[in-house]
C-alpha positions as MATLAB code, in Angstrom:
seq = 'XXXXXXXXXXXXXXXXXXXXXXXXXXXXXXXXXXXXXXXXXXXXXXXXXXXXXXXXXXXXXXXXXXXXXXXXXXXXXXXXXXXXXXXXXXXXXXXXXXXXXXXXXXXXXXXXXXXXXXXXXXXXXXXXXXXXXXXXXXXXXXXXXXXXXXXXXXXXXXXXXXXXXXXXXXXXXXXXXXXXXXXXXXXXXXXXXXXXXXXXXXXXXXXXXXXXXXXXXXXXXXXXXXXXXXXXXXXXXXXXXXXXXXXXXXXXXXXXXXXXXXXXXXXXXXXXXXXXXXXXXXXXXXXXXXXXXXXXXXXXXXXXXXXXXXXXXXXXXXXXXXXXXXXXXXXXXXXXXXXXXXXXXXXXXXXXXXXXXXXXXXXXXXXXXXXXXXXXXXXXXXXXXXXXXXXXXXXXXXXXXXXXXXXXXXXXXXXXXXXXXXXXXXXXXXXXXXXXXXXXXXXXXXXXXXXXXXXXXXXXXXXXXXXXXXXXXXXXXXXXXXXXXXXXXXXXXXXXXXXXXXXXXXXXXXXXXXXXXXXXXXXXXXXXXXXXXXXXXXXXXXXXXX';
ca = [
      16.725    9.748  -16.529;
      13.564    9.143  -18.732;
      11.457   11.576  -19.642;
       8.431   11.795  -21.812;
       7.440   12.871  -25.572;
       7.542   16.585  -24.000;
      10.984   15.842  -22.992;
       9.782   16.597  -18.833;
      10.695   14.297  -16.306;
       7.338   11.861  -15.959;
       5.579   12.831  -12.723;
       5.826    9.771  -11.515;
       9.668    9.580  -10.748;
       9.083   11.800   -7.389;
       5.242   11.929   -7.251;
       3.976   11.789   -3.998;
       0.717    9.675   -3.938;
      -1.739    9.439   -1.300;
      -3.585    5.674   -0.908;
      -7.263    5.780   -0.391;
      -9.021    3.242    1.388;
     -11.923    3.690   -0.124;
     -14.507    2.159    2.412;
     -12.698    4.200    5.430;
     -12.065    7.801    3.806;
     -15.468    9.092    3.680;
     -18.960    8.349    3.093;
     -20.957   10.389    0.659;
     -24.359    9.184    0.153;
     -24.685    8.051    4.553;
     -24.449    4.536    4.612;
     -21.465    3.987    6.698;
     -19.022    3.003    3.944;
     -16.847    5.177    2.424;
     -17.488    5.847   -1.749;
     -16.292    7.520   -4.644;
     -18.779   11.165   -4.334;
     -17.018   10.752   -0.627;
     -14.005   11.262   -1.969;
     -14.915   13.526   -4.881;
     -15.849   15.891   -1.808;
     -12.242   15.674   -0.406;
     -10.486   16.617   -3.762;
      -9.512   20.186   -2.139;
      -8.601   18.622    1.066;
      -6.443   16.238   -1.049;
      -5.615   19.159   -3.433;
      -4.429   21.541   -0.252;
      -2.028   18.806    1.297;
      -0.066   19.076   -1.546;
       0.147   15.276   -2.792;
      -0.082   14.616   -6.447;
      -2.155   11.193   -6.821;
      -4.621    8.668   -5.340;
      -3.892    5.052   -5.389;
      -7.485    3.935   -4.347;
      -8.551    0.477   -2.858;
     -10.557   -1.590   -5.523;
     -13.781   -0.200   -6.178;
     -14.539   -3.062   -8.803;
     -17.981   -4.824   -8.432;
     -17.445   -7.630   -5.745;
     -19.424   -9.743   -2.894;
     -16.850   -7.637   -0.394;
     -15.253  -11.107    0.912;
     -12.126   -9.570    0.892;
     -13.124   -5.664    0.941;
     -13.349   -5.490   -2.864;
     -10.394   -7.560   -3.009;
     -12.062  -10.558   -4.829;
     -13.219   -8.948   -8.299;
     -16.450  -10.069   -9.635;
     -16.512   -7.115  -12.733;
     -13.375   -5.560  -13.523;
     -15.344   -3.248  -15.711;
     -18.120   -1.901  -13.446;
     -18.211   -0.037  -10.221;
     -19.371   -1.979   -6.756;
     -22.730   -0.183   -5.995;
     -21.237   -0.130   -2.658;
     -19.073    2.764   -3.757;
     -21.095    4.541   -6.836;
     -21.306    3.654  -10.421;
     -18.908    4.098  -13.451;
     -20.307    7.095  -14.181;
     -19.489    8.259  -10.765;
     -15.789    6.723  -11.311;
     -15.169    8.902  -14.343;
     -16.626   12.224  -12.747;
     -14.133   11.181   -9.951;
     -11.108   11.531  -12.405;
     -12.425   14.373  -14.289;
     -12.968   16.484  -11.045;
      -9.463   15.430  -10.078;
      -7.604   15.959  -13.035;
      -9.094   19.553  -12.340;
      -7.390   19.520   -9.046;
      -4.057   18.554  -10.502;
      -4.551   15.284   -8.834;
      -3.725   11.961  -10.681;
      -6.399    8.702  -10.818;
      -4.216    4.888  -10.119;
      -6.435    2.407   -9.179;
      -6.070   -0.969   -7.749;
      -5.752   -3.924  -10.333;
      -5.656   -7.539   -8.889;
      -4.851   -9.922  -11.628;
      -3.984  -12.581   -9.889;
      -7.287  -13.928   -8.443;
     -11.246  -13.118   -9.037;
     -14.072  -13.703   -6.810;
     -15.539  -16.796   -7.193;
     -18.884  -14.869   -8.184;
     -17.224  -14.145  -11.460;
     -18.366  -15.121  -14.919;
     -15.258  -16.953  -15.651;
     -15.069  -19.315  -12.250;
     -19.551  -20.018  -12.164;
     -18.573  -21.141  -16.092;
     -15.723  -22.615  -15.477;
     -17.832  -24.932  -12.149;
     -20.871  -25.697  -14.349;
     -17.988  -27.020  -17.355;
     -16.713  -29.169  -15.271;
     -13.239  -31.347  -15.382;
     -11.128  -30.775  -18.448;
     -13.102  -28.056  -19.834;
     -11.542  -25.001  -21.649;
     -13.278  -22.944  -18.825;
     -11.835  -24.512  -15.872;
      -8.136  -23.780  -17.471;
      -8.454  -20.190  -16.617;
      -8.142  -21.215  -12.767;
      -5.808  -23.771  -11.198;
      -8.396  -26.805  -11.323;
      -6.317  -30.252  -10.084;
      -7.366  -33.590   -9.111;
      -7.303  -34.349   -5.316;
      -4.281  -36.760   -3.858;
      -4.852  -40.332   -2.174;
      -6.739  -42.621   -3.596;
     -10.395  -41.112   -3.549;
      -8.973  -37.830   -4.308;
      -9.638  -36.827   -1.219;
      -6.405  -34.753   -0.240;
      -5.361  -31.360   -1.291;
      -3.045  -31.248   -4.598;
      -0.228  -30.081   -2.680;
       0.377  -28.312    0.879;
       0.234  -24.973   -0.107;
      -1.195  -22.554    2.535;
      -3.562  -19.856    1.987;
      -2.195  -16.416    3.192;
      -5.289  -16.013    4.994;
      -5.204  -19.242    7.368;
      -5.818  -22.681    6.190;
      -5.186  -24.940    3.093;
      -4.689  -22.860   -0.315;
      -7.147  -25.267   -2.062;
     -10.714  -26.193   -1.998;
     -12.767  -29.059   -3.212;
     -16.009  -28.585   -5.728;
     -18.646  -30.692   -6.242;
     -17.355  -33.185   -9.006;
     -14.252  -33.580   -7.049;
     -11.811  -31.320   -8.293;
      -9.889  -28.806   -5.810;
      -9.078  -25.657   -7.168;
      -6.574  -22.962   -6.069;
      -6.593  -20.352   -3.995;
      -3.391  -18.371   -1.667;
      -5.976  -16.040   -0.641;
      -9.301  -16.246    1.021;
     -11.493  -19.581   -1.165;
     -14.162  -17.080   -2.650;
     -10.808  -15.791   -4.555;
      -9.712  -18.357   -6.887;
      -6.222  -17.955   -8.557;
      -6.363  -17.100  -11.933;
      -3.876  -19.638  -14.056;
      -1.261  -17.161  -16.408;
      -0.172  -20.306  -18.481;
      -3.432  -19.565  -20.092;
      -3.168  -16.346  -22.940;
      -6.845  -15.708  -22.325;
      -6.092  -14.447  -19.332;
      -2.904  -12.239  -20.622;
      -5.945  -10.892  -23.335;
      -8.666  -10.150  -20.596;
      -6.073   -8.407  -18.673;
      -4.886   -6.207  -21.514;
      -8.473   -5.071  -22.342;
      -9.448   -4.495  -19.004;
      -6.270   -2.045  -18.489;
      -7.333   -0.009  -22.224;
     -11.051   -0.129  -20.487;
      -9.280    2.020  -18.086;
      -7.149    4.021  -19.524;
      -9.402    4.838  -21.730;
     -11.307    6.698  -19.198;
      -8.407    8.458  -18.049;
      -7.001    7.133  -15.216;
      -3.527    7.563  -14.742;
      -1.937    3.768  -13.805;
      -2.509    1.241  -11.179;
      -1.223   -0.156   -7.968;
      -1.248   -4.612   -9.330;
      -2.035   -6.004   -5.906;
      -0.161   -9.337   -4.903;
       2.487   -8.254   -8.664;
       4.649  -11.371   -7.062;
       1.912  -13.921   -7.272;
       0.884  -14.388  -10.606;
       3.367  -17.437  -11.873;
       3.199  -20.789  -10.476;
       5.519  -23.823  -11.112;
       3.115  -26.107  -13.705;
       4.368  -28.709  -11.268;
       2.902  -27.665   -8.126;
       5.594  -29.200   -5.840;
       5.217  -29.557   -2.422;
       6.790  -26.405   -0.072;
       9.655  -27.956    1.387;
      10.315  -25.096    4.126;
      13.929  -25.166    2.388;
      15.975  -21.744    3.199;
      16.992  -22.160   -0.515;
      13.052  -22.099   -1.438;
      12.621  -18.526   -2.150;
      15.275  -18.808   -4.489;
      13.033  -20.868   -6.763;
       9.705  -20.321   -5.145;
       6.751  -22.228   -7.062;
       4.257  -19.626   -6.571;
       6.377  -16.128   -5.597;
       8.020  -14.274   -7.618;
       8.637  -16.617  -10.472;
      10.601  -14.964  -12.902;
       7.310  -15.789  -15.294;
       5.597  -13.001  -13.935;
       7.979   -9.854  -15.920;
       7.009  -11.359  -19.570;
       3.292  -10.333  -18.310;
       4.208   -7.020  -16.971;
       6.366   -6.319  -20.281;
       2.887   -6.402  -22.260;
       1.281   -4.364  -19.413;
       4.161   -1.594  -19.991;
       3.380   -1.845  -23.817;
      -0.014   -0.885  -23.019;
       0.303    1.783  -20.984;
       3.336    3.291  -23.460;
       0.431    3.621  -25.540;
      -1.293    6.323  -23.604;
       0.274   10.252  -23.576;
       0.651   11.597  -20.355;
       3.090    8.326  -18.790;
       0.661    6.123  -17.622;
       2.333    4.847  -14.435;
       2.353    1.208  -12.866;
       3.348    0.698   -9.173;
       3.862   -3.062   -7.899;
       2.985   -4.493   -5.066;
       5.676   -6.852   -4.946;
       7.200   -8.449   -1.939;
      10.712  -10.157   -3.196;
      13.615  -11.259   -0.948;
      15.637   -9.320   -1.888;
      16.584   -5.578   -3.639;
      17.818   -7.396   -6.075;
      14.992   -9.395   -7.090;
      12.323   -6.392   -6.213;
      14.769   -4.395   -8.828;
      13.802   -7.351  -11.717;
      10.230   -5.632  -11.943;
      11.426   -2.250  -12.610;
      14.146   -2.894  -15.938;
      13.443   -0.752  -18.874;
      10.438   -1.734  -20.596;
       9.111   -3.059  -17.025;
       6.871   -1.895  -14.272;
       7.764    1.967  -13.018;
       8.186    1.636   -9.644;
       7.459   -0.480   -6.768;
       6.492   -0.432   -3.058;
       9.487   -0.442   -0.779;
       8.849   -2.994    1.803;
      12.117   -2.840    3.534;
      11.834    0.580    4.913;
       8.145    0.189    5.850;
       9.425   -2.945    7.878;
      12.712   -1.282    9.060;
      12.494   -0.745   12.783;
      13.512    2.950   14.309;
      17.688    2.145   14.811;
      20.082    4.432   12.784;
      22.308    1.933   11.404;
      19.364   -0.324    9.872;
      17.820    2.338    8.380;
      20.801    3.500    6.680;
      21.391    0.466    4.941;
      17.915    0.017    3.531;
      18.332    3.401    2.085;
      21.695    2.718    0.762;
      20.420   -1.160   -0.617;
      17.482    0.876   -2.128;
      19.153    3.228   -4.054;
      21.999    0.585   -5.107;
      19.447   -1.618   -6.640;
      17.278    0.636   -8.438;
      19.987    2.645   -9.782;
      21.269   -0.257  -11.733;
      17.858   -0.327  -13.823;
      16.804    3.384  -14.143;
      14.407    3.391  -11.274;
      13.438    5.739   -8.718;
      12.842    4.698   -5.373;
       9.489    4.644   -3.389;
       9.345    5.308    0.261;
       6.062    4.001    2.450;
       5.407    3.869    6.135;
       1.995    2.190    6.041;
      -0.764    0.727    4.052;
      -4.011   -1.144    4.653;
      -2.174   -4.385    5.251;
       0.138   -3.453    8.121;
      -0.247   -1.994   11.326;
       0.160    2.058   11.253;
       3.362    3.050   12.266;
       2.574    5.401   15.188;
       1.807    2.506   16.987;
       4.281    0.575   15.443;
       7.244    3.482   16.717;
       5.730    3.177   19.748;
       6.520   -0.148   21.018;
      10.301    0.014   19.664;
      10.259   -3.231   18.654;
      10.809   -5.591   15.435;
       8.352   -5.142   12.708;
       5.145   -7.600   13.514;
       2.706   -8.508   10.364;
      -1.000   -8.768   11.156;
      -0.671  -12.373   10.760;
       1.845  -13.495   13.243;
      -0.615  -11.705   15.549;
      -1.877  -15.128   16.930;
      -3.707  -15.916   20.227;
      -4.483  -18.825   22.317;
      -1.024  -21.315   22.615;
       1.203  -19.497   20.126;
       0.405  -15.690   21.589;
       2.861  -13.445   20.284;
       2.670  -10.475   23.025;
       3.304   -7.242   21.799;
       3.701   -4.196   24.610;
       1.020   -1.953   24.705;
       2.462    1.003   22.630;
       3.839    4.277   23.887;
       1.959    6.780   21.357;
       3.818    9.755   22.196;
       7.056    8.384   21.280;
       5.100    6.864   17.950;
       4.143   10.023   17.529;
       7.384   12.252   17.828;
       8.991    9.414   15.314;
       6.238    9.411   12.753;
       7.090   12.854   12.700;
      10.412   12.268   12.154;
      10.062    9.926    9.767;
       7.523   11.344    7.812;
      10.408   14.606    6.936;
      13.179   11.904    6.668;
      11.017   10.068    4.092;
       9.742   13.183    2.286;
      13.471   14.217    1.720;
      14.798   11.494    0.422;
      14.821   10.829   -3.914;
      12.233    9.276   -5.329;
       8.804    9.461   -4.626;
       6.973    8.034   -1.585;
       3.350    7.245   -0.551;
       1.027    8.587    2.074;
      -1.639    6.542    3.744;
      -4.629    7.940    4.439;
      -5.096    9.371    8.207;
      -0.893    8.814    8.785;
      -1.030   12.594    8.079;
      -3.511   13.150   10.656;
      -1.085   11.359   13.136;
      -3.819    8.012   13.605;
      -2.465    4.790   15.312;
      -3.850    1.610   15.216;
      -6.856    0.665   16.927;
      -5.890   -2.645   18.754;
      -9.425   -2.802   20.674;
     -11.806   -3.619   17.947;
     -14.575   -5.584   19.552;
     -14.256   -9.025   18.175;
     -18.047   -9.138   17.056;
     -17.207   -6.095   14.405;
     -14.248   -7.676   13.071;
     -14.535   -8.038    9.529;
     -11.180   -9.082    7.514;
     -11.600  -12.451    6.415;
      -7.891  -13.632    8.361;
      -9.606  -13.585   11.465;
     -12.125  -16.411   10.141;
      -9.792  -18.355    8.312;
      -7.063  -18.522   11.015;
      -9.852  -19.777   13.513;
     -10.176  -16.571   15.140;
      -6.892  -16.285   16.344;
      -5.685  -13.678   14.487;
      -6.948  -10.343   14.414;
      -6.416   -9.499   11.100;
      -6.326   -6.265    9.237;
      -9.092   -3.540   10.375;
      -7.029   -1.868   12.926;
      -5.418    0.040   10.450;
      -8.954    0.535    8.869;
     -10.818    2.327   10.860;
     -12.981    5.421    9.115;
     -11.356    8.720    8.993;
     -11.969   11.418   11.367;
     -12.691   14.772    9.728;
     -14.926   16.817   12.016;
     -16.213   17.120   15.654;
     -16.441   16.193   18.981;
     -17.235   12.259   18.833;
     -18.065    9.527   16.519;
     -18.338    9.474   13.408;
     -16.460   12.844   13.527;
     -17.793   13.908   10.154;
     -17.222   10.960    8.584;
     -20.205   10.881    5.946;
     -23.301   13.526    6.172;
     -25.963   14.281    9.069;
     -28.171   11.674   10.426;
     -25.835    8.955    8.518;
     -25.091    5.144    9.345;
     -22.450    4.602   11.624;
     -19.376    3.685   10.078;
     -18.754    0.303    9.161;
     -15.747    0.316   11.936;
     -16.449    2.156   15.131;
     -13.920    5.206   15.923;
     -12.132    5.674   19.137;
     -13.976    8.373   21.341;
     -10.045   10.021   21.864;
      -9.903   11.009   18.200;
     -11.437   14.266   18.798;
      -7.919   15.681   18.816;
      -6.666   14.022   15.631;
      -9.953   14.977   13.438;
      -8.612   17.037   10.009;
     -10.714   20.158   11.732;
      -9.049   20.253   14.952;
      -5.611   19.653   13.140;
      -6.229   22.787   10.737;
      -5.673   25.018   13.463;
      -2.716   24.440   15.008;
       0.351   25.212   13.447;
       2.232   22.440   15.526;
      -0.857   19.115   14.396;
       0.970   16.806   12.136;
      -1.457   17.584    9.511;
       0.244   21.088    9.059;
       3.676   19.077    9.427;
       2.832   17.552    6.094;
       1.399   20.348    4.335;
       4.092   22.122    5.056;
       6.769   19.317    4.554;
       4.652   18.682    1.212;
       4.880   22.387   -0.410;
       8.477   22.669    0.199;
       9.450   19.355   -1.367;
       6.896   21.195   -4.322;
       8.992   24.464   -4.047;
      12.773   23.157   -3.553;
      15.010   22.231   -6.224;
      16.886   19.912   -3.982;
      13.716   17.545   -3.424;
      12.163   15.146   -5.431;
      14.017   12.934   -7.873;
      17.758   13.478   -7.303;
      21.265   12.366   -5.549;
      21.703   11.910   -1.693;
      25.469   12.437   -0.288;
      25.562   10.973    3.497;
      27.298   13.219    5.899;
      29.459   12.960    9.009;
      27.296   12.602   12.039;
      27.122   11.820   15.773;
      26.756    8.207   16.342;
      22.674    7.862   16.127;
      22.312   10.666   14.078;
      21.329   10.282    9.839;
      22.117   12.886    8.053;
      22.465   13.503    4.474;
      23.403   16.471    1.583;
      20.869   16.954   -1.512;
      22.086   19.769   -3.882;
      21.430   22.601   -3.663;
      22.192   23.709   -0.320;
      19.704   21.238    1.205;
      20.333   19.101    4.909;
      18.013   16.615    6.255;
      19.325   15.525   10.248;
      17.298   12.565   11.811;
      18.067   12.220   15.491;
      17.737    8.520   16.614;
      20.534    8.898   19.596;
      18.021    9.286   22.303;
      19.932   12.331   23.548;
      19.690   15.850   21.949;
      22.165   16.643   19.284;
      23.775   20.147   17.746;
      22.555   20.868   14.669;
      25.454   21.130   11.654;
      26.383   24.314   10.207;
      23.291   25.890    8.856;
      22.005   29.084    6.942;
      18.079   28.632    7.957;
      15.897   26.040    9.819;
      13.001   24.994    7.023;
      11.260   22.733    8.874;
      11.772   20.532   11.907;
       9.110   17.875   13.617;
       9.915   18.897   17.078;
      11.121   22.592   18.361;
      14.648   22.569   18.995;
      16.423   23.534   22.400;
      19.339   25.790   22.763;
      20.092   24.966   18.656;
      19.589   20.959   19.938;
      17.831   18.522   17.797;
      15.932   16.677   20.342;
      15.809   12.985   20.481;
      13.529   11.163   17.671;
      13.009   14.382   15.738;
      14.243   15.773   12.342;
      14.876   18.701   10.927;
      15.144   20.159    7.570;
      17.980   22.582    6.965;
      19.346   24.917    3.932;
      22.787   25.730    3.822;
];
């Protein structure tokens, strides 16, 4: 156990942090984007669900190629969203609320309307300015051919030509050239831009794409190898924990434990444990139970690998079931399949069909999973609208689409806005409340059926999932059991998880498909779904004390 200069536990161990989207949560000043007084005017909403952070979505100064995602400033505010000024009112107002500040940081690619890549074009080859990107000469004999055959997440070749010839990296979308680490200007921008931060008060960050930073100096060719991501030449390189060493030194500078939370996608527990040894990152998204389909047996063992691996270096575990990358997981429940990222989503020749999704089975095992993942130790993440019970929107006209993975992949993939769409707080239709009278519409349209999911129609009725998590959320606040801690599996029916947290605490998931007896019990705390005749129906959970 760590614990701070006060000699408390540091929040962040079992914090339960709620990711903003900023451009889809809500829209204060009516232009149909979401911005930073929108959320200022949610604090108490934020505040009354009980969570105890905001990761928001970069808010940085950008051309929006990526949804903020390609940093031009990393020191200003995106007018789009508000100003710095309106950025440190933001964390004042929610330190008030008892509600923590982590932005996004993206280190390992800017926009490529950034100070450092326009100098580093007009210094052309060679220059000390063009060795803060990944600048190589072309292959064949004109120079004419990419570097290498790296891919660009997005779709397409990860490199791009410029004017004089050169080709210069990118594993995102080409307005977001990859910074190059081997340079220690970069390691010293970095560092001031996380003091420019912290010295305003916020409270960490989420570092988008943590894995991505190192590349091989060699730039081989991806072989397609099975032994490749054992020695991957631009994923998690072991490079990348020297940087994040410094960035721990930083933040170990700050009272109040500064917190750092990786995105990090490694093959392994093993490897995603590397991030978090002392004098590392603090935690880290856990991928493998976001991905990990609805079967008993599965699940237990990415709890169990979880726990193993994180134990060995002091770490608490993190628990997600969505983000703004993936498809929500009310829809994803519902179709009972394998997990399916955006980008396998193809159409045309290679069509990956997906059933159409049974949402009230996605439903009852959201529920479910949201009390299975709100009991177990560590801390866990909430994205916005998953406590208001929203699945994805799958019918997005293809004119509105706007993440830059349908372009790049030829318009054959869909991409990421289904899991975007603007939040529904109020009302009868669209925009349900979503920014102030008479405003824009939203940048993404709403589905008509949301009337029943909006935050108003939820508050009254005691059975909406958005009282589930309040009320799932103020007893993890109010029981010794929950939080940071020790799990002890019990004996169950075949189907069924269930697991011991001292004191006298009992969390029963029922994946059997058939209703189960409850085990011996004091008092029912909480369950997602009534039970029948002291039977835990099927896909439901239920939180128990002894």
């Amino acid at each position: 156990m760590q614990h701070n200069r006060s000699g408390e536990r540091p929040w962040w161990r079992d914090a339960v942090i709620y990711q903003v989207y900023i451009r889809s949560f809500a829209d204060g000043d009516g232009d149909g984007v979401g911005d930073i007084e929108g959320i200022r005017s949610r604090l108490p909403y934020l505040r009354d669900l009980g969570v105890d952070a905001l990761w928001i979505n970069p808010w940085y100064r950008s051309p929006q190629a990526d949804a903020g995602y390609d940093v031009a400033d990393f020191r200003d505010i995106d007018p789009l969203f508000g100003t710095l000024a309106d950025a440190e009112k933001l964390i004042a107002d929610a330190h008030e609320h008892g509600l923590r500040i982590i932005p996004d940081i993206v280190p390992n690619h800017t926009s490529d309307q950034h100070r450092w890549f326009r100098d580093a074009l007009a210094a052309g080859p060679g220059a000390p300015e063009r060795h803060r990107y990944v600048f190589r000469p072309g292959r064949g004999a004109d120079g004419a051919e990419p570097p290498n055959n790296w891919r660009s997440v997005f779709g397409g070749p990860a490199w791009t030509r410029v004017a004089d010839g050169e080709w210069y990296l990118h594993l995102f979308a080409p307005e977001q050239p990859d910074l190059n680490w081997a340079n220690p200007e970069v390691h010293d921008e970095f560092a001031e831009v996380l003091r420019f931060w912290f010295d305003r008060g916020v409270d960490g960050f989420r570092i988008d794409v943590a894995h991505g930073l190192a590349k091989d100096p060699a730039l081989p060719d991806l072989t397609g190898s099975p032994q490749e991501h054992l020695a991957h030449p631009h994923w998690d390189r072991d490079e990348v924990h020297e940087i994040y060493r410094r960035w721990r030194a930083i933040a170990d500078e700050y009272p109040g434990d500064r917190k750092f939370v990786a995105e990090a996608w490694a093959p392994s527990p093993e490897r995603l444990a590397r991030y978090l040894r002392p004098g590392g990152l603090h935690t880290a998204f856990n991928f493998d139970f976001l991905k990990c389909p609805w079967e008993p047996e599965r699940m237990r063992e990415v709890i169990d690998s979880t726990a193993a691996s994180l134990s060995a270096v002091g770490a608490p575990p993190t628990w997600v079931l969505s983000n703004h990358d993936v498809t929500r997981h009310v829809t994803r429940y519902g179709r009972d399949a394998e997990w399916v990222p955006h980008d396998r989503r193809r159409l045309g020749e290679d069509e990956l069909v997906l059933a159409e999704p049974d949402l009230d089975l996605g439903a009852r095992r959201a529920r479910a999973a949201a009390l299975l993942m709100l009991a177990l130790p560590g801390g866990a993440y909430v994205y916005q609208g998953e406590e208001l019970g929203l699945p994805e929107v799958e019918d997005l006209p293809e004119e509105l689409l706007q993440d830059p993975i349908w372009e790049r992949s030829g318009r054959t993939e869909r991409g990421r806005d289904g899991c975007r769409v603007p939040l529904p707080w109020s009302g009868d239709g669209p925009p349900f409340g979503f920014g102030p009278p008479d405003s824009a519409a939203p940048w993404l349209p709403q589905p008509a059926e949301w009337r029943d999911r909006t935050a108003e129609a939820q508050e009254a009725d005691p059975a909406s999932m958005l009282e589930l998590y309040r009320t799932a959320l103020r007893l993890r606040r109010e029981l010794d059991a929950l939080g940071e801690g020790e799990m002890r599996w019990l004996d169950a029916p075949e189907g069924v998880l269930a697991f011991h947290r001292d004191p006298g605490f009992t969390c029963v998931v029922n994946m059997s498909g058939t209703p189960q007896p409850l085990p011996e019990h004091e008092r029912v705390l909480l369950t997602s779904a009534d039970p029948d005749g002291g039977l835990l129906p099927p896909d439901a959970a239920a939180w128990l004390a002894d």
